[in-house]
N, C-alpha and C positions, 0 to 999 in steps of 0.2 A: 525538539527532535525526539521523535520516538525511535529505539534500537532493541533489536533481536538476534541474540547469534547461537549459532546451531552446528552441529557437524554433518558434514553431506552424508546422505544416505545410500549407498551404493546402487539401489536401484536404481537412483537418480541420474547414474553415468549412462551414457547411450555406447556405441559398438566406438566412436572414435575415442572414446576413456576420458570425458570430459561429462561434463553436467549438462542435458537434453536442456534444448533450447525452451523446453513447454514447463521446464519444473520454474524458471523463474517467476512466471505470472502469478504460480501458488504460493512460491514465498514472498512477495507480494502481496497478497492478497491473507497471509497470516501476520504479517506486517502490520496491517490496516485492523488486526483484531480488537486493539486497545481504542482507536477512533471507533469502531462501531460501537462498544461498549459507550461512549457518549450518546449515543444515540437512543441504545437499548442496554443495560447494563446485563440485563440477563440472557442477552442475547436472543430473544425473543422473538424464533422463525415463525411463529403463527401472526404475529404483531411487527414486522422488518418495514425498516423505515427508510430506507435506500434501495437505488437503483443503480449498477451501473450504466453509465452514458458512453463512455469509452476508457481506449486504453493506450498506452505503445510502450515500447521496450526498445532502449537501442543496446546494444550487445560492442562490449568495448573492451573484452578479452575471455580469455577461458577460464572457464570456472573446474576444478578438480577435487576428484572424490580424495580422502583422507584429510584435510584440513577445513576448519571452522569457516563458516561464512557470517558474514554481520549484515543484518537488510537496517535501513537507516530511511527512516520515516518522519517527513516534512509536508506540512500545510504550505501550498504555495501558491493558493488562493482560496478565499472565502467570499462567495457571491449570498444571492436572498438565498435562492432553496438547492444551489450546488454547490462544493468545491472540491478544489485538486487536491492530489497530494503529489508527492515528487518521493521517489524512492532509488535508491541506491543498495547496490550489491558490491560489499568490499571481501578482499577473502588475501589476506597476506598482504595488507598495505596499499593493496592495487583496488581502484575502482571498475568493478568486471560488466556493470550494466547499470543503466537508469532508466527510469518509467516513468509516467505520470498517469495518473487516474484521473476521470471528472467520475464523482458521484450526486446523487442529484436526492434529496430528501422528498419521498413519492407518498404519497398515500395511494393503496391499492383499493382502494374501495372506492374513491371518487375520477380513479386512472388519472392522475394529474399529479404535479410539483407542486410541493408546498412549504413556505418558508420553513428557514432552519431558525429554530428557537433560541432566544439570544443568549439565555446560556450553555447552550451547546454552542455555540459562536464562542463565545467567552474561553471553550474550553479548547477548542481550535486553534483560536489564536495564540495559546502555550505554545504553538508546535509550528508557528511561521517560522518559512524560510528565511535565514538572514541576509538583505541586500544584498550582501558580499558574496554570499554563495552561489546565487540566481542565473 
């Protein structure tokens, strides 16, 4: 499991004093910094090796501005040239949201999928979900 924890950013509240439903897809999606870094360690927008394929987010409490949130970041599948990951937003002991992403290892020059290299595999699979949790 990879984890990240941050303190809400007040912007981040919308008019009902809670955290806009559109900010979690971004933490989320900075979650997922440390797996791209397998991919491209230097992060490398001219050379990017992923595509998203999809996404969803179920919303399973409120999230609020002055206290820390923690995104919690799991591989919870590894195919040839995509896998999930499964993400969690904790924020005071409570589980406020989970997502899952498919991302798909692209090469943009031939527009197609292309296997994921087996040690980038190898590094993924550090970060399975454990049966129990699934």
């Amino acid at each position: 499991m990879l984890m990240e924890q941050f303190n809400v950013r007040f912007y981040e509240t919308d008019g009902l004093a809670h955290v806009s439903n559109t900010v979690v897809v971004g933490w989320f999606e900075t979650g997922r910094e440390p797996i791209f870094r397998m991919f491209t360690p230097e992060l490398d927008l001219q050379n990017w090796p992923l595509i998203l394929a999809s996404y969803n987010v179920d919303f399973l409490s409120q999230i609020y501005y002055g206290k820390a949130v923690e995104i919690r970041t799991y591989v919870s599948r590894i195919g040839n040239s995509s896998f999930e990951t499964l993400q969690e937003v904790w924020q005071d002991g409570i589980k406020c949201a989970a997502g899952k992403t498919t991302l798909v290892r692209f090469d943009y020059t031939l527009n197609k999928a292309v296997p994921i290299d087996d040690h980038v595999k190898e590094q993924l699979q550090e970060h399975m979900l454990d049966s129990d949790k699934a």
